[in-house]
LUMNUGU-897814 format. One record per atom (N, C-alpha, C, CB): x, y, z; residue in one letter. Coordinates in steps of 0.05 Angstrom, whole numbers, always signed. Glycine has a CB too. Layout:
REM LUMNUGU-897814
<site><X>X</X><Y>Y</Y><Z>Z</Z><type>A</type></site>
...
This chain:
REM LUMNUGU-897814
<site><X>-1720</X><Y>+535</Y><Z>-455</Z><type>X</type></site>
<site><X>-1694</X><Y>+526</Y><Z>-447</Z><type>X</type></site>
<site><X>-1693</X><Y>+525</Y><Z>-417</Z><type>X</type></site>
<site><X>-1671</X><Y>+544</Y><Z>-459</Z><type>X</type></site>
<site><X>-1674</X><Y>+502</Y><Z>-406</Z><type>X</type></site>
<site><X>-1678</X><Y>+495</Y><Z>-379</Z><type>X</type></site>
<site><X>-1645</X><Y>+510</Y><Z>-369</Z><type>X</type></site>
<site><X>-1684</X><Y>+457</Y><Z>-373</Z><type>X</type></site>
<site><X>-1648</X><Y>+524</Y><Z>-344</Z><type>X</type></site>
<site><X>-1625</X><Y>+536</Y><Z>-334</Z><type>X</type></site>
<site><X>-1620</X><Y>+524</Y><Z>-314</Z><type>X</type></site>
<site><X>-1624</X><Y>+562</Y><Z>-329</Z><type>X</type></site>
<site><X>-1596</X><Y>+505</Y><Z>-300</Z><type>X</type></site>
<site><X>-1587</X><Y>+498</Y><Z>-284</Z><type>X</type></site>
<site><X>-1571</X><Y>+513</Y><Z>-263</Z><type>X</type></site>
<site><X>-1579</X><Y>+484</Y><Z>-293</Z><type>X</type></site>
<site><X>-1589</X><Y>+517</Y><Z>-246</Z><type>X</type></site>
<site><X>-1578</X><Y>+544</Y><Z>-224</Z><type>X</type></site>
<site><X>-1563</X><Y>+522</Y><Z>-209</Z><type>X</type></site>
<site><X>-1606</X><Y>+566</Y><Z>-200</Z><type>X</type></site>
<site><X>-1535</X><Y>+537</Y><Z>-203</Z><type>X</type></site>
<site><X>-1517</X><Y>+528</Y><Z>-187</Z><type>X</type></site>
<site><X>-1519</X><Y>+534</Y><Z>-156</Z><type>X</type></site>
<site><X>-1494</X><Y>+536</Y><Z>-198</Z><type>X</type></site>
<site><X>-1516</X><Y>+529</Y><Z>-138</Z><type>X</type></site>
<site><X>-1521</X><Y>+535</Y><Z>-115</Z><type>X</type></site>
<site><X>-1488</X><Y>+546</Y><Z>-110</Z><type>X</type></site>
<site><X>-1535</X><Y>+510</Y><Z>-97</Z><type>X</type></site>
<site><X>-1499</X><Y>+566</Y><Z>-87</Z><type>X</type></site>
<site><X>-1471</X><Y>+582</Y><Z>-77</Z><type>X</type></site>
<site><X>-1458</X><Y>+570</Y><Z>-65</Z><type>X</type></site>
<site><X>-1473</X><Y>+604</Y><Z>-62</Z><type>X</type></site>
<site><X>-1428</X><Y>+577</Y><Z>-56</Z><type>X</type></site>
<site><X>-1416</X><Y>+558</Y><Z>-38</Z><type>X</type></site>
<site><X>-1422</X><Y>+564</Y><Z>-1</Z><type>X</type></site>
<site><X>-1382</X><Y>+560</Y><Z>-46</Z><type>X</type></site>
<site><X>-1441</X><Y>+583</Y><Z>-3</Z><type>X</type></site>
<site><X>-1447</X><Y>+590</Y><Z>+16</Z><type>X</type></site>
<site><X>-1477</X><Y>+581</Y><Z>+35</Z><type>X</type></site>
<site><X>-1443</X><Y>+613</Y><Z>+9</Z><type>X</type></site>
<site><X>-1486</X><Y>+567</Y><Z>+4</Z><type>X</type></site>
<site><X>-1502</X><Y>+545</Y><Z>+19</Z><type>X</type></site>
<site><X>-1494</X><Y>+522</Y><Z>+26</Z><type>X</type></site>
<site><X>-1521</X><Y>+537</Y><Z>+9</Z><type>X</type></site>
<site><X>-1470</X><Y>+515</Y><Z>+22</Z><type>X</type></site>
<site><X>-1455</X><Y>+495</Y><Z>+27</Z><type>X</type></site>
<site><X>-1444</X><Y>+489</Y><Z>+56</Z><type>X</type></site>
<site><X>-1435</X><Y>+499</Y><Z>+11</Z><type>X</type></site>
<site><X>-1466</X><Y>+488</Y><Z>+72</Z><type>X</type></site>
<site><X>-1457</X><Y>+478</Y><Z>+113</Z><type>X</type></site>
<site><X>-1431</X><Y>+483</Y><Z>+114</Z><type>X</type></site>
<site><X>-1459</X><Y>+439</Y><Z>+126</Z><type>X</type></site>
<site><X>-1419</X><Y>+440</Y><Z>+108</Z><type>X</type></site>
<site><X>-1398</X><Y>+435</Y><Z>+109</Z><type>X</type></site>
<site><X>-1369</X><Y>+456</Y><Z>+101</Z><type>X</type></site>
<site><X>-1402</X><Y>+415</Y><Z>+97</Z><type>X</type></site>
<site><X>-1385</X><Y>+472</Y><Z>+76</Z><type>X</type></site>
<site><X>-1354</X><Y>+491</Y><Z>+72</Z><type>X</type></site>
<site><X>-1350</X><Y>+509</Y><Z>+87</Z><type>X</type></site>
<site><X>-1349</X><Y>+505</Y><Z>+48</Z><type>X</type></site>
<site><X>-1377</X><Y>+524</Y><Z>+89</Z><type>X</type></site>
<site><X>-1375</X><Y>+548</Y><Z>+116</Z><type>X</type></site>
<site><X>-1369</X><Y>+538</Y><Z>+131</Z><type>X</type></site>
<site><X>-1395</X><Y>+562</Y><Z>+129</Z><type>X</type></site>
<site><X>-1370</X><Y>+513</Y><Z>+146</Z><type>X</type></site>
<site><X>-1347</X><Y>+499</Y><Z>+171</Z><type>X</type></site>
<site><X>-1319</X><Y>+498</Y><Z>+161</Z><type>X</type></site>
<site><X>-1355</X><Y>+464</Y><Z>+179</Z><type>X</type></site>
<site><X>-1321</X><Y>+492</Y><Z>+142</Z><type>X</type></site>
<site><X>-1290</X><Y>+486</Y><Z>+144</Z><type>X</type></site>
<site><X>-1270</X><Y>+507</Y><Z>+142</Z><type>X</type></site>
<site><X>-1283</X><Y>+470</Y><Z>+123</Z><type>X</type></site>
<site><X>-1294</X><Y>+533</Y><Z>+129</Z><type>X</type></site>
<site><X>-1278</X><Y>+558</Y><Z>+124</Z><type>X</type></site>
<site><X>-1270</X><Y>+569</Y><Z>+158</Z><type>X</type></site>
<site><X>-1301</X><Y>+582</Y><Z>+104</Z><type>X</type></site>
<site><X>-1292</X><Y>+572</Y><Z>+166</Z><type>X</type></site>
<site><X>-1292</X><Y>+578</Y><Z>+197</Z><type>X</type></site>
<site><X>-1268</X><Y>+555</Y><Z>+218</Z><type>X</type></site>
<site><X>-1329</X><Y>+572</Y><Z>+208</Z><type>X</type></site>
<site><X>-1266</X><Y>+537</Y><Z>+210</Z><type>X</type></site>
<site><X>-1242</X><Y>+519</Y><Z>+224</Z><type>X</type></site>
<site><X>-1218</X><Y>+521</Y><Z>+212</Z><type>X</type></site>
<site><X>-1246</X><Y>+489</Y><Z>+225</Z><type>X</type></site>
<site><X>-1216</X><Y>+537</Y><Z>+187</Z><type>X</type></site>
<site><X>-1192</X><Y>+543</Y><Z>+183</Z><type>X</type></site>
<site><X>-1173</X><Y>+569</Y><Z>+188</Z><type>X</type></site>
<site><X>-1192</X><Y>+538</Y><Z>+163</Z><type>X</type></site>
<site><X>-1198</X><Y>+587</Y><Z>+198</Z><type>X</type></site>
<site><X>-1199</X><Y>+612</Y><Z>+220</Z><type>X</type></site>
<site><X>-1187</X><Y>+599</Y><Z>+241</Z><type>X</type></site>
<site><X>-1229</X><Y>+626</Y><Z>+230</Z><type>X</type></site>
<site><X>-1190</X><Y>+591</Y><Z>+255</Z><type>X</type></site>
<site><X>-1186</X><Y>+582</Y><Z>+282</Z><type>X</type></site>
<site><X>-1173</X><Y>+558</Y><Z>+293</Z><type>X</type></site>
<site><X>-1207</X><Y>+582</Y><Z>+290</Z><type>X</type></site>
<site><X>-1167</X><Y>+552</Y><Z>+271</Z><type>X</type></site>
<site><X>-1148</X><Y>+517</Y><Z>+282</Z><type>X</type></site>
<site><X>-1118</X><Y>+521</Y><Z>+263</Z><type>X</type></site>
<site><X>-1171</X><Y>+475</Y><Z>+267</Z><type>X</type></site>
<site><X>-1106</X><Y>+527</Y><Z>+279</Z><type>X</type></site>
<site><X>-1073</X><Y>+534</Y><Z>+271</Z><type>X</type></site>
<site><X>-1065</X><Y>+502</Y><Z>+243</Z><type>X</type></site>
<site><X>-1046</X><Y>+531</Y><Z>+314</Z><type>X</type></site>
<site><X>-1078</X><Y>+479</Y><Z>+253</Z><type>X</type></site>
<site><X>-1067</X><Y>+464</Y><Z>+230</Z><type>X</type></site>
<site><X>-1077</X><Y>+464</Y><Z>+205</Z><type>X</type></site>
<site><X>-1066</X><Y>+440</Y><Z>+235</Z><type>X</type></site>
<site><X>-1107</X><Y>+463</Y><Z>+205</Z><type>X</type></site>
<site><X>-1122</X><Y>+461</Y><Z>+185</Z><type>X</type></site>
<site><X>-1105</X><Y>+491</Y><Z>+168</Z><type>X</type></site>
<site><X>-1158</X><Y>+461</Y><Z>+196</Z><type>X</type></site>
<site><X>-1112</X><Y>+513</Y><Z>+186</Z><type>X</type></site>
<site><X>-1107</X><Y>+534</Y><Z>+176</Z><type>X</type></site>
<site><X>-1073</X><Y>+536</Y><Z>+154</Z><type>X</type></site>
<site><X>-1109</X><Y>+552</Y><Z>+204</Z><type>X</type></site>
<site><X>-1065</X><Y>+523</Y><Z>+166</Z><type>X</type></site>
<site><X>-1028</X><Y>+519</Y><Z>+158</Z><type>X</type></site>
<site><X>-1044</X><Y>+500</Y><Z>+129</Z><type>X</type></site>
<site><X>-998</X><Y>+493</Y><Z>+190</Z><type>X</type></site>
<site><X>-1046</X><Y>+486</Y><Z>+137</Z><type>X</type></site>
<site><X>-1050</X><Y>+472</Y><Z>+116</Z><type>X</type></site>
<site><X>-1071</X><Y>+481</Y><Z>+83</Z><type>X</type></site>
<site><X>-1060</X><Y>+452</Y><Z>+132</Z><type>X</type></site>
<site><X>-1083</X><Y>+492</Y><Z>+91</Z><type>X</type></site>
<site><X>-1110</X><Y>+501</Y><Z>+72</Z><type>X</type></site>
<site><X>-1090</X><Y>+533</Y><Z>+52</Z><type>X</type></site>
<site><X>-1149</X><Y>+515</Y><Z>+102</Z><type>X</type></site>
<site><X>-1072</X><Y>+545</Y><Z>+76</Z><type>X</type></site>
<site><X>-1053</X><Y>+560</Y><Z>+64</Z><type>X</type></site>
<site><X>-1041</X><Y>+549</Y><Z>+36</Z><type>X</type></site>
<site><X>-1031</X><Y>+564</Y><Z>+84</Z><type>X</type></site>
<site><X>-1022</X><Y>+525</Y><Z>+58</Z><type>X</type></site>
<site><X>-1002</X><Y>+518</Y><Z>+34</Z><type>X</type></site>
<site><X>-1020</X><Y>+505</Y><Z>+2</Z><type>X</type></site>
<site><X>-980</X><Y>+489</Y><Z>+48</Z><type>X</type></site>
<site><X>-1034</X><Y>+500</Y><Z>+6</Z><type>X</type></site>
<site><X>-1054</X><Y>+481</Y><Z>-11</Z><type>X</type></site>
<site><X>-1065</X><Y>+504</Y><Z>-25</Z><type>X</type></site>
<site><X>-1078</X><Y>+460</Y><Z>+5</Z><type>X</type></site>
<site><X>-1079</X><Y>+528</Y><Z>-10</Z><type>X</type></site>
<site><X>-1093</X><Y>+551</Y><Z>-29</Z><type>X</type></site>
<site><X>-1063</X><Y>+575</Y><Z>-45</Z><type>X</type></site>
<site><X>-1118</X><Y>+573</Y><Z>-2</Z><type>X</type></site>
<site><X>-1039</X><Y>+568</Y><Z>-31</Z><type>X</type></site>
<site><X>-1018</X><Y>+585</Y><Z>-37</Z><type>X</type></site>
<site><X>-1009</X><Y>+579</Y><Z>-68</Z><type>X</type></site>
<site><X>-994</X><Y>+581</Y><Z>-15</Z><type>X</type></site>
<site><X>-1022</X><Y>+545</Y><Z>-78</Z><type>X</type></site>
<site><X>-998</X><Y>+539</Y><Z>-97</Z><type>X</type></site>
<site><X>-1012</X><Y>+550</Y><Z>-121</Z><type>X</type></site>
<site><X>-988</X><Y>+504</Y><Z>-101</Z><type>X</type></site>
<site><X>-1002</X><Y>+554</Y><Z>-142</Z><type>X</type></site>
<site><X>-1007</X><Y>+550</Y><Z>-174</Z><type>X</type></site>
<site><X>-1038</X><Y>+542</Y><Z>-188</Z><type>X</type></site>
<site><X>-987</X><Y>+524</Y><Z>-182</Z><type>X</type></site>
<site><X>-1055</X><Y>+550</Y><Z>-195</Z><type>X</type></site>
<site><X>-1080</X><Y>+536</Y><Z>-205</Z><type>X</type></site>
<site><X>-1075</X><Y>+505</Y><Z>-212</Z><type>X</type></site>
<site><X>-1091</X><Y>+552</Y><Z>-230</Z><type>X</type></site>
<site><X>-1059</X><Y>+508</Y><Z>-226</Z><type>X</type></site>
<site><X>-1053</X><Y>+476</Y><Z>-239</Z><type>X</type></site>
<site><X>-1052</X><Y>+458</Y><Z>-214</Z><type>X</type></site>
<site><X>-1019</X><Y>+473</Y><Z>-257</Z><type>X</type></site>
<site><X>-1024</X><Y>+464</Y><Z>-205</Z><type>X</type></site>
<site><X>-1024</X><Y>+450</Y><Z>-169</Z><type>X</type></site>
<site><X>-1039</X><Y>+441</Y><Z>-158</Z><type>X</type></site>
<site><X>-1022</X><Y>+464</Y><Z>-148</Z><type>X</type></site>
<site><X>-1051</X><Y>+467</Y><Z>-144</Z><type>X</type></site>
<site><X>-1078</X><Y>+465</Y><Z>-127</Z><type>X</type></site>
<site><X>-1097</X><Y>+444</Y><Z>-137</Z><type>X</type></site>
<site><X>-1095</X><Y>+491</Y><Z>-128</Z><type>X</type></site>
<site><X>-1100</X><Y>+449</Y><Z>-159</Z><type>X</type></site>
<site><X>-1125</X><Y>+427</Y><Z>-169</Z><type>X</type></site>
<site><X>-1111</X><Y>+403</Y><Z>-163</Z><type>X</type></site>
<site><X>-1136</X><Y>+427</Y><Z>-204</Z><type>X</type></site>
<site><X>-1089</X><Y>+387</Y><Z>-176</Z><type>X</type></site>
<site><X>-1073</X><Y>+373</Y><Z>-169</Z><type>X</type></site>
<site><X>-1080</X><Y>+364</Y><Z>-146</Z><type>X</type></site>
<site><X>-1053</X><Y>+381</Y><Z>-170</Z><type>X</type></site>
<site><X>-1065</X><Y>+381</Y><Z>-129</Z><type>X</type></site>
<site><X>-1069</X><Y>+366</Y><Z>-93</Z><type>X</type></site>
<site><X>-1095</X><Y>+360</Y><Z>-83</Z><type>X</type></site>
<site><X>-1059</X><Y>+388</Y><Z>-66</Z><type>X</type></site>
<site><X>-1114</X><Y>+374</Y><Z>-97</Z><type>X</type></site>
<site><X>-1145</X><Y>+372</Y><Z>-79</Z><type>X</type></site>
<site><X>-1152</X><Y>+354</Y><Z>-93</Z><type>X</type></site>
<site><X>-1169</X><Y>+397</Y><Z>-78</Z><type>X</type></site>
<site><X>-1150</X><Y>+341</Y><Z>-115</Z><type>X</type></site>
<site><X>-1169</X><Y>+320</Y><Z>-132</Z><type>X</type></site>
<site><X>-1148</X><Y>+293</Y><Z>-121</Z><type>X</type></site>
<site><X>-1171</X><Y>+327</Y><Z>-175</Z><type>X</type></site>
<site><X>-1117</X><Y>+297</Y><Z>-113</Z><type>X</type></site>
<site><X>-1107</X><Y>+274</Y><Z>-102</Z><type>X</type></site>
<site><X>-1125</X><Y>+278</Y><Z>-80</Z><type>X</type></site>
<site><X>-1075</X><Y>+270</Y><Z>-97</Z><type>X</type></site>
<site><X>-1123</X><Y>+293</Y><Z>-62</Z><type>X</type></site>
<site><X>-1134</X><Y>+293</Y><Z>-37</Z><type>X</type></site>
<site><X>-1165</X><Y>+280</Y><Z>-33</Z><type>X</type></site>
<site><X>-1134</X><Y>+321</Y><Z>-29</Z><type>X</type></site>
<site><X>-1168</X><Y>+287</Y><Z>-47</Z><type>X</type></site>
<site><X>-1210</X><Y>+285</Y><Z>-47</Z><type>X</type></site>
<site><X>-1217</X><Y>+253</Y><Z>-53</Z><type>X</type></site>
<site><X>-1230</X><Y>+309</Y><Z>-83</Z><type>X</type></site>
<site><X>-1194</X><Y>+246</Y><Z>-76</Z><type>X</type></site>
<site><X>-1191</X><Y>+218</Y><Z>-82</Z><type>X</type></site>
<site><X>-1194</X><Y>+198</Y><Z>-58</Z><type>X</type></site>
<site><X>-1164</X><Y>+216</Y><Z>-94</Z><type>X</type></site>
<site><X>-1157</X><Y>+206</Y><Z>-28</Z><type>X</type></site>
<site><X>-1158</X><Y>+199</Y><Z>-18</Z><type>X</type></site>
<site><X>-1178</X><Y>+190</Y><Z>+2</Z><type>X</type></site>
<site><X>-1145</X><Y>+205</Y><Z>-19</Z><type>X</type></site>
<site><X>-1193</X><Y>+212</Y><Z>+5</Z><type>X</type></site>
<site><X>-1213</X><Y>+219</Y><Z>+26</Z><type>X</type></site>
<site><X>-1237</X><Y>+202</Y><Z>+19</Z><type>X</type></site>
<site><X>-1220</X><Y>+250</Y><Z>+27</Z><type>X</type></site>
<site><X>-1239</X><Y>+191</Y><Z>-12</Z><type>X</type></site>
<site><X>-1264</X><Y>+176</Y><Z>-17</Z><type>X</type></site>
<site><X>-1259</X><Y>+147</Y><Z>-13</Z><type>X</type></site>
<site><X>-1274</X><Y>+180</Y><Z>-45</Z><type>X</type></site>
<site><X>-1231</X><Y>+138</Y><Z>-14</Z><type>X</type></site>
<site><X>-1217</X><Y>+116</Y><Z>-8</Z><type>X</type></site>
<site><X>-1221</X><Y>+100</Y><Z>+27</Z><type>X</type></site>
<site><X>-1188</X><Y>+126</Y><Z>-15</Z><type>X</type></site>
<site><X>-1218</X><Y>+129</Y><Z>+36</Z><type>X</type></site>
<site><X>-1222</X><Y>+121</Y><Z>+60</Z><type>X</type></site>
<site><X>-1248</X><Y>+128</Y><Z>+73</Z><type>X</type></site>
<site><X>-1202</X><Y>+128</Y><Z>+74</Z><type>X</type></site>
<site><X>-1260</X><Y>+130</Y><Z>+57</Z><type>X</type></site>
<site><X>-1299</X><Y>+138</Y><Z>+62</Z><type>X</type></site>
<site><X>-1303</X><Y>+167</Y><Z>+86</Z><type>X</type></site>
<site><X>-1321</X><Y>+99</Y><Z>+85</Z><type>X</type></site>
<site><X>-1288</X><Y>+183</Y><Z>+73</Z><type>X</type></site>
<site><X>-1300</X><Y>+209</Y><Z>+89</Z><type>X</type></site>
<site><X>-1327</X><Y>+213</Y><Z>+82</Z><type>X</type></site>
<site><X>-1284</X><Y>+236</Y><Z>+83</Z><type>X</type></site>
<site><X>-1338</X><Y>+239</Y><Z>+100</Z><type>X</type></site>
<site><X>-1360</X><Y>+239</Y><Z>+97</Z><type>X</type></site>
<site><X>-1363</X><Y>+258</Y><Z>+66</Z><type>X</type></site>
<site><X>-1371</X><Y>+248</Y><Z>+123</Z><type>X</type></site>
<site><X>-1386</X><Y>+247</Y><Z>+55</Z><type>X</type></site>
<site><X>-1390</X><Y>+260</Y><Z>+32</Z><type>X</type></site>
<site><X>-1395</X><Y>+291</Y><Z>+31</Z><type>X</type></site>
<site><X>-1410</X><Y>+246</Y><Z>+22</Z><type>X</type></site>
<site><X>-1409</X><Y>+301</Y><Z>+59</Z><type>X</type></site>
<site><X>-1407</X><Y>+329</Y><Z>+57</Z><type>X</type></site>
<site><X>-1376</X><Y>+349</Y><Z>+58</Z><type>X</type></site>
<site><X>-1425</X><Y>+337</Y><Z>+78</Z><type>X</type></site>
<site><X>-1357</X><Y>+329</Y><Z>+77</Z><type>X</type></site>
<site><X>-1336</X><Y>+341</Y><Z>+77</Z><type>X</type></site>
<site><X>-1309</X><Y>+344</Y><Z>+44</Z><type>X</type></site>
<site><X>-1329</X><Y>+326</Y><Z>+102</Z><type>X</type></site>
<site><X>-1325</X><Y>+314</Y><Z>+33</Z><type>X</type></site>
<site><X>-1302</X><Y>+316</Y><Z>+2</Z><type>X</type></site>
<site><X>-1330</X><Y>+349</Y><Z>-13</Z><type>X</type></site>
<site><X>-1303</X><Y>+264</Y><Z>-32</Z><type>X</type></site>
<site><X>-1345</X><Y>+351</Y><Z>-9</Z><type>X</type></site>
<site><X>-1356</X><Y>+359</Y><Z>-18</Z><type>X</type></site>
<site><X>-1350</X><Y>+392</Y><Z>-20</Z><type>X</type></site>
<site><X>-1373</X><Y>+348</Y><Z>-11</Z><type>X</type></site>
<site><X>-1339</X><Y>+396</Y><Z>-1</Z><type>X</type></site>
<site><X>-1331</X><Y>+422</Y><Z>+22</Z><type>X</type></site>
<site><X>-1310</X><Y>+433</Y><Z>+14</Z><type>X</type></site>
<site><X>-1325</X><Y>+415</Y><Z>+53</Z><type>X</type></site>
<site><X>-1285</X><Y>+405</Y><Z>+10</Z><type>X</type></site>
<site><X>-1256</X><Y>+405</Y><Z>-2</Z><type>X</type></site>
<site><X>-1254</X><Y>+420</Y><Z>-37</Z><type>X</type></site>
<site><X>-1246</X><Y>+367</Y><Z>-3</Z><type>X</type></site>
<site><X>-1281</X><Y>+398</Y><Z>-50</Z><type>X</type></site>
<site><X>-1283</X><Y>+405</Y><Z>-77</Z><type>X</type></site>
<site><X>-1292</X><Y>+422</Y><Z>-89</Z><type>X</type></site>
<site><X>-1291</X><Y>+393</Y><Z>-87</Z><type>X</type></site>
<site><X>-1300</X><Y>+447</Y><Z>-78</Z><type>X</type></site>
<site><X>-1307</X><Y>+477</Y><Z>-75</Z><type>X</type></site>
<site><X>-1284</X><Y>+488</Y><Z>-82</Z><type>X</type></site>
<site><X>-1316</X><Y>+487</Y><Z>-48</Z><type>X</type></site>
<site><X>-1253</X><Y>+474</Y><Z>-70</Z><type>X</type></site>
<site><X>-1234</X><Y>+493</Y><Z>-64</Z><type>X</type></site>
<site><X>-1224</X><Y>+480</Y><Z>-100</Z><type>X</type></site>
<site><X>-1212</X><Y>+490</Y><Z>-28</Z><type>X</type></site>
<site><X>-1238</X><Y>+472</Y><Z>-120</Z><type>X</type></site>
<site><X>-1224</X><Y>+471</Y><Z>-141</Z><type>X</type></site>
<site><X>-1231</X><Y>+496</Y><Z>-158</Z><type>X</type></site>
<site><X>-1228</X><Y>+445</Y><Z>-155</Z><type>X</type></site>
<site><X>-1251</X><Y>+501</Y><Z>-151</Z><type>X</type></site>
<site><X>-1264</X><Y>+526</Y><Z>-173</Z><type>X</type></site>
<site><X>-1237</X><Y>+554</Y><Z>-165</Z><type>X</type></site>
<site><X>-1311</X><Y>+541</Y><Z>-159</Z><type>X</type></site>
<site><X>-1227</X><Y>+570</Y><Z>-190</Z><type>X</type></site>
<site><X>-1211</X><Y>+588</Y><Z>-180</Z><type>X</type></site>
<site><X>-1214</X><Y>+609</Y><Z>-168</Z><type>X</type></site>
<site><X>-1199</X><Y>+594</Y><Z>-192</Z><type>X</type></site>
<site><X>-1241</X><Y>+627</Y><Z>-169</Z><type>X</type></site>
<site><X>-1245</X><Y>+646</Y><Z>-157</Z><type>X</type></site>
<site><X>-1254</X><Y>+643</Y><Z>-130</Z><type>X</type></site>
<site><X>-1259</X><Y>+659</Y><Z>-170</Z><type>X</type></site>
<site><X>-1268</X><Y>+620</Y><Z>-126</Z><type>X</type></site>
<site><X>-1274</X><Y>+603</Y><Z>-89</Z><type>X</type></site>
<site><X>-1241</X><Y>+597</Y><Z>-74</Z><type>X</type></site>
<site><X>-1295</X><Y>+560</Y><Z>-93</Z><type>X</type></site>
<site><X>-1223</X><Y>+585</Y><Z>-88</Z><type>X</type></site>
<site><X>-1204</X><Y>+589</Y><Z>-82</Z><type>X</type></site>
<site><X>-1189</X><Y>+607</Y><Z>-65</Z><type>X</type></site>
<site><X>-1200</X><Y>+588</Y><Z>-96</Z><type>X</type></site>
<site><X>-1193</X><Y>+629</Y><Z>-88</Z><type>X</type></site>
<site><X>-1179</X><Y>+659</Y><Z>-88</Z><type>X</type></site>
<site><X>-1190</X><Y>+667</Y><Z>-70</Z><type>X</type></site>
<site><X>-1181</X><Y>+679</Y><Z>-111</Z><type>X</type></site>
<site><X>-1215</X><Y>+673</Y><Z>-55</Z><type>X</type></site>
<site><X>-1235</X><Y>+682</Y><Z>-38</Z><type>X</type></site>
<site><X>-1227</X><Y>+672</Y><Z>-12</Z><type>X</type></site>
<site><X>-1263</X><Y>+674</Y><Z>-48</Z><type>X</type></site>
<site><X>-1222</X><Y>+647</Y><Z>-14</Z><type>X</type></site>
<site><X>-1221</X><Y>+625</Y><Z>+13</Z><type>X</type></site>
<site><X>-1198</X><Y>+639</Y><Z>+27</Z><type>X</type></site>
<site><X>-1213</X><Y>+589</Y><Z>+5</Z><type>X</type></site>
<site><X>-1174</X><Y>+637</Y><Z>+11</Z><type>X</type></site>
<site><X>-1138</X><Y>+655</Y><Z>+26</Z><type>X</type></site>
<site><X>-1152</X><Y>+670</Y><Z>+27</Z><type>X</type></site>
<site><X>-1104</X><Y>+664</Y><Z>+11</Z><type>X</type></site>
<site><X>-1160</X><Y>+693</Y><Z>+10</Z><type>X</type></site>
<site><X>-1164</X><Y>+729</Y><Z>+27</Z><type>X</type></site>
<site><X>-1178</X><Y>+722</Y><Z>+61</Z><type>X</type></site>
<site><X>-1197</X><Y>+756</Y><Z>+4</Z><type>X</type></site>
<site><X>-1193</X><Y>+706</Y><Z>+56</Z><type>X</type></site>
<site><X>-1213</X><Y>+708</Y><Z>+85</Z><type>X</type></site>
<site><X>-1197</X><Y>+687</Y><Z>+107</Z><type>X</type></site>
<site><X>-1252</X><Y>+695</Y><Z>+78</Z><type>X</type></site>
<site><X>-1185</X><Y>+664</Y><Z>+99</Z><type>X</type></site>
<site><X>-1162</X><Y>+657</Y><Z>+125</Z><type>X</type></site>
<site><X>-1143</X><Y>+669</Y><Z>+133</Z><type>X</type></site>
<site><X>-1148</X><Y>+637</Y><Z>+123</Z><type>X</type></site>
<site><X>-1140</X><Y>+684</Y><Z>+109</Z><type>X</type></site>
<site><X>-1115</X><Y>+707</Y><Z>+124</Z><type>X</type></site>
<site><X>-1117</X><Y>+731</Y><Z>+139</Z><type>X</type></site>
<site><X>-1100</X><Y>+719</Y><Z>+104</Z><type>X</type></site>
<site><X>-1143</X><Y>+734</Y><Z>+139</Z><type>X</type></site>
<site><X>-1151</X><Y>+760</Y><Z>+153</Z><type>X</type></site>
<site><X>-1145</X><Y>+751</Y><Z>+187</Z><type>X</type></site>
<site><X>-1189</X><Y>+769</Y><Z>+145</Z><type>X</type></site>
């Protein structure tokens, strides 16, 4: 049987950037709050509109990539404890 190892989100560049710019940049940071603050249901909601948008307008693929981390719930959950610190 073949096991499909998932890679961490911590090999993930782009998210460790974004986690780290949401330390330190008062908007991102405001923002990644309200977005990590809401409801599971929500959240998913806003990030899959969001991620949508972002493919619409050709972001970079590492950055939707970075965003779509923040759907899983316990990466979520993880992300607020550590912007809020």
């Amino acid at each position: 049987m073949f096991w499909k190892s998932k890679k961490s989100v911590g090999d993930n560049d782009a998210f460790v950037t974004l986690v780290k710019v949401a330390q330190n940049d008062p908007e991102v940071h405001a923002t990644l709050v309200a977005i990590l603050g809401q409801p599971p249901f929500h959240r998913k909601s806003l990030l899959n509109r969001l991620i949508q948008d972002m493919r619409v307008k050709g972001a970079p693929r590492n950055l939707i990539s970075a965003i779509a981390e923040l759907l899983d719930d316990s990466v979520a959950e993880k992300v607020a404890d550590v912007i809020e610190k």
